[in-house]
N, C-alpha and C positions, 0 to 999 in steps of 0.2 A: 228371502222371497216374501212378499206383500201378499195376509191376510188379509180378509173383508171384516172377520167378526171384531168387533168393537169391547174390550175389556174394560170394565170400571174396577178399577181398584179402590177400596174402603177402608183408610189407613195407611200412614205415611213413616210408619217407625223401620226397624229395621227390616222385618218379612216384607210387609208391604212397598217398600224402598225397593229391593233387590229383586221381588216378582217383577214390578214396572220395570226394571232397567230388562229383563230376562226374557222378559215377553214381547215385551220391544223390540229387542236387539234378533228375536225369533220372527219379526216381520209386523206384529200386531200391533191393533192400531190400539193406546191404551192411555187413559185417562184416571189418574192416581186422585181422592179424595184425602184433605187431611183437615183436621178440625182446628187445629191451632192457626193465630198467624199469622206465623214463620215457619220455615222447616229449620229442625234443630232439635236436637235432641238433650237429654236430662243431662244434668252436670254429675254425669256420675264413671265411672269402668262398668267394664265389660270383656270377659273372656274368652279369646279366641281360641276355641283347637284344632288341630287339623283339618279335620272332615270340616268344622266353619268356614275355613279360609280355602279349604277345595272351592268350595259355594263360592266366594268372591272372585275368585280364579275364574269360575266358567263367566264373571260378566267382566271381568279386564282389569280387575283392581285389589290383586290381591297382592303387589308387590307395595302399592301404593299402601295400603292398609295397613305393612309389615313395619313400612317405614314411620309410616306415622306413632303408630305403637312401639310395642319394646318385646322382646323374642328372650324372656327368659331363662339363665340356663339353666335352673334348678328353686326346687320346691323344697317345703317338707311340713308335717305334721308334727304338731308341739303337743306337750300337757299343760292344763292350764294353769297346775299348781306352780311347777317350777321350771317351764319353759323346755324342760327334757324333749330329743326327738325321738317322736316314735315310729314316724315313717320319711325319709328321705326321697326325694322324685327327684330323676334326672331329666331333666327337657333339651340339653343340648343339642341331641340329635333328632330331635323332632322331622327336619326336614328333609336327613338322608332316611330316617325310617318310615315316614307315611308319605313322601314328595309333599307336604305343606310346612309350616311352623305350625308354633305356637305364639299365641299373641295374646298382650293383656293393652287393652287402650281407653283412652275416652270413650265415649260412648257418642260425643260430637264431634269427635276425629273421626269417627268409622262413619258415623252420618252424615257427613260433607262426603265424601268417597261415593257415599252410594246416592246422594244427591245430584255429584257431576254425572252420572254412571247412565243415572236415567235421564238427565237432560239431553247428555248426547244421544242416547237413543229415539230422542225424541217423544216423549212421553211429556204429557199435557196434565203436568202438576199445578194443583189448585189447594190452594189455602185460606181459613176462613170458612170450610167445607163442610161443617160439622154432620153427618147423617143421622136421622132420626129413624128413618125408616128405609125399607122396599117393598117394590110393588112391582113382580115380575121380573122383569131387569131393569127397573128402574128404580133411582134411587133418590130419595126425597128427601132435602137436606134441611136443616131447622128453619130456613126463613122462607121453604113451601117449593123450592127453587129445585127443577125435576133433573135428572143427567140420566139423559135414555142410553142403553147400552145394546149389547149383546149376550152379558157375561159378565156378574159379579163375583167378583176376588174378598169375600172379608179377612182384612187382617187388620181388624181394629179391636186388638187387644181383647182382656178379660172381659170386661164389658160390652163385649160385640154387642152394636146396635145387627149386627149382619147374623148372629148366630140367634137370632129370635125365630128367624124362618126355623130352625129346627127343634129349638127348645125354649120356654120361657122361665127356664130355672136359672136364678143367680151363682153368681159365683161360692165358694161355699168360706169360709172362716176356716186355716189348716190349723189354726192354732199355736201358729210361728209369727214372728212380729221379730223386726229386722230396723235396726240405723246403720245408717250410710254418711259417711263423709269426705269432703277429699281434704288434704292436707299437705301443704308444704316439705318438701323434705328438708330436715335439720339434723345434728346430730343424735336428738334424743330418739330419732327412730330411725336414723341411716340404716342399724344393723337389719331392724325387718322390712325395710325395702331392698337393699343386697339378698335377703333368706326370703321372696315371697312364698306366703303357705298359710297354714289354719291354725287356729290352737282351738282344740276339743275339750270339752268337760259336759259334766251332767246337766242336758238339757238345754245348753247354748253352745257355742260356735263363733267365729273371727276369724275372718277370711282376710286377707291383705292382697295385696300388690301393685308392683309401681306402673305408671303411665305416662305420658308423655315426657320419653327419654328420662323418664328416672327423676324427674324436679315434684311429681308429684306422687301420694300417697293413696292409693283407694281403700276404702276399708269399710267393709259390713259386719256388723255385728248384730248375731242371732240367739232368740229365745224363743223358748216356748213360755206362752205367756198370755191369760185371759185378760180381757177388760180393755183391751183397745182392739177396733172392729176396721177403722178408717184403712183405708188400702192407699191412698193418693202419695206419689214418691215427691212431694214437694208440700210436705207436714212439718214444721217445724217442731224440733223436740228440745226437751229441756236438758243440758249435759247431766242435773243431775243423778236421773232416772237412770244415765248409763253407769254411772258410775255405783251407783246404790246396786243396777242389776247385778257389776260384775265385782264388786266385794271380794277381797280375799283372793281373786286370779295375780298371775303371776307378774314379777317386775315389766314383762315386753308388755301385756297386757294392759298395764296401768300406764306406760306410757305411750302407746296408742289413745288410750281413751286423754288422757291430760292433753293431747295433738287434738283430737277431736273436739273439745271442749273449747278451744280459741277459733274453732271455725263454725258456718253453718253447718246443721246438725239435723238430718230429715227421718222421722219416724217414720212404719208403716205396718200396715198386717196383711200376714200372705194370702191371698186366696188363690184357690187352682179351681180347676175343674175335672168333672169326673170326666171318662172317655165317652165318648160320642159312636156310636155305633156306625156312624157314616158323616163324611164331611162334605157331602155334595146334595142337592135336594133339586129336584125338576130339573135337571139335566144342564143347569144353566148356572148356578149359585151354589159357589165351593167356598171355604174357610181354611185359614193358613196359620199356623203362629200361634201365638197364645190364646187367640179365638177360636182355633181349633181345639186345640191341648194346654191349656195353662196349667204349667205344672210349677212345684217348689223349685228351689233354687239350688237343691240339695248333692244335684250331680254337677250345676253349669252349664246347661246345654239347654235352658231354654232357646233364646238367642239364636245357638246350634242348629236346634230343630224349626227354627222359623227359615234359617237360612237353605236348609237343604229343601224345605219345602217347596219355597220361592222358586231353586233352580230343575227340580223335578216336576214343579208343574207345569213349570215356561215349557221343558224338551217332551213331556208328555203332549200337549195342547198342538205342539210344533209339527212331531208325529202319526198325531191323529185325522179322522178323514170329516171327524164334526166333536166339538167343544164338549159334547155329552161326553164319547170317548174318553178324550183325553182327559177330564174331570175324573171315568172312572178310572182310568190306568194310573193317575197319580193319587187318588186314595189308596190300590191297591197295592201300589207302591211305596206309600208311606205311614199309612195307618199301625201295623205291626210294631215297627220301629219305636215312634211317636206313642202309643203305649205301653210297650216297655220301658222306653226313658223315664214316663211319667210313673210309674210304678217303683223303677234302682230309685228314682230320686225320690221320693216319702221312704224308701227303704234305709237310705243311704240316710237319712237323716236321723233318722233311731240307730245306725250303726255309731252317728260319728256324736251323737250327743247320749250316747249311753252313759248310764251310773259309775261305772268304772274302765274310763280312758286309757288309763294305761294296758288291757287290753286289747287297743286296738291296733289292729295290723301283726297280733302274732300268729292268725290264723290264717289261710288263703284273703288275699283282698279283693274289696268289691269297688271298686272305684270307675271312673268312666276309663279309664284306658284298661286296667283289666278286666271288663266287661267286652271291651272289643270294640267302644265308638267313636275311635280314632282311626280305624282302620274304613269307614264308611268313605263312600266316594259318589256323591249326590250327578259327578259330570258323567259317571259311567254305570250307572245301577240301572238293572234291567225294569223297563217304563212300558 
């Protein structure tokens, strides 16, 4: 059924992708901003869980998404000395237990998906779009160029030009700093793409897994670590900083990083943001995503949490008898959540780069599936 009120969307990543196709596809008339361009996303992975790929489900492309990706059937937690496992994860059943997978993909395979997603919806994507500003519901793009709306959506990231209506504090320095690269698969790392998982030690971290069908390698590698401030995920780094960080880690460890070292190599430092007491302001101008909640990386679920937003604020807005409403029904429906994630995950990061690794996981575990946020269902939660 055909809406009158006009949605401007402020950001074309993955929340801001999946709101336009979602709001769309709920009747609204909606016009997506993106600053690059092209539409396309970083050359990197990304994790899909459950409750993520519920979110893709409610706009038509979550089979598509599965396919494109790779449906892992199992995980596990290493020690960084000598590769020992300390916690095993089975994912096979991912789909007869939550009705979704599990998915690890590109990051530009998921973003072509949710590209076609909102073209078929009919959403009036524009690139080249860069926002500087708003003024009311209007939004004022770098070369002065105005796009009147009804109803601003910011999901332009940590740097929200859109999240200034409610605060002009930066983002903050968590004190974590992260290289990423992707890599060929070969023999010298077939085994940790068959075994994707983490390997833990004091105060860094190494997350792996494979992506498109398994020919490629994704890998982040985490420290805590002063003196670089630069956030930008297309920083070029020097291999041998990573190698000097991870000294003394263990043989899989040294031949992931030796993999890294013959490919581009991008440094960065994490910023998050504190919680927001409210993510709508004048009844008209709401925040999604990491402009809402930028949090660490430490549980997985940012991404997660952009994606549920996206499809709780399309059914909320859908719902509702005026954009105010629905604005508030889907803060009140996702703010709780969305601060607790951002909380397990800074926690989860002191759990998984503690002093001594080999006690992790002999106690109750905290991770995102025993926390319970794979059991979350964004196409049926009360709005």
């Amino acid at each position: 059924m055909s809406r009158s009120e006009r949605i401007t969307i402020v950001g074309g990543g993955i929340g801001g992708m999946t709101a336009a196709a979602a709001i769309a596809q709920a009747g609204f008339t909606v016009t997506l901003l993106e600053a690059a361009q092209q539409f396309g996303d970083i050359g990197a992975g990304v994790t899909l869980s459950p409750n993520a790929m519920k979110a893709l489900d409610h706009i038509g492309v979550m089979e598509q998404v599965a396919d494109a990706g790779v449906e892992p059937t199992r995980q596990r937690i290493q020690h960084w000395q000598d590769d020992r496992v300390l916690v095993p994860m089975e994912r096979a059943s991912a789909r007869a237990k939550y009705g979704a997978p599990y998915v690890t993909i590109h990051r530009a395979d998921l973003h072509a998906e949710l590209v076609r997603a909102a073209t078929d919806a009919g959403v009036d994507l524009r690139t080249s779009a860069p926002a500087a500003s708003t003024e009311g519901t209007t939004v004022i793009l770098a070369d002065g160029v105005r796009v009147e709306g009804d109803v601003i959506i910011g999901a332009d990231g940590v740097k929200s030009v859109v999240r200034q209506r409610f605060e002009t504090t930066p983002a903050k320095f968590t004190g974590h700093v992260a290289w990423r690269a992707l890599v060929p698969v070969d023999d010298a790392i077939r085994s940790v793409t068959q075994w994707p998982g983490i390997h833990i030690g004091p105060g860094k971290m190494i997350t792996r897994y494979p992506v498109r069908g398994g020919g490629l390698l994704n890998m982040v590698f985490f420290a805590r670590q002063d003196g670089w401030t630069e956030d930008g995920w297309t920083l070029p780094a020097d291999p041998a900083d990573l190698v000097a960080t991870y000294a003394g880690w263990s043989d899989e460890v040294q031949a992931m990083i030796a993999a890294a070292s013959t490919v581009l190599l991008f440094k960065w430092a994490i910023n998050a943001r504190a919680a927001l007491p409210d993510w709508t302001v004048d009844g008209n101008v709401a925040l999604l995503g990491d402009a809402a909640h930028a949090m660490t990386p430490f549980l997985g679920h940012g991404a997660a949490c952009a994606l549920e937003d996206a499809v709780v604020l399309s059914r909320a807005l859908a719902l509702s008898e005026t954009t105010e409403e629905g604005l508030r029904r889907y803060v009140a429906a996702r703010h709780d959540r969305a601060s607790f994630i951002q909380a397990e995950s800074n926690a989860n990061a002191d759990r998984m780069q503690a002093d001594d690794a080999a006690l992790f996981g002999l106690g109750a575990m905290k991770d995102e599936e025993s926390l319970g946020l794979f059991d979350y269902d964004c196409r049926s939660v009360l709005v």
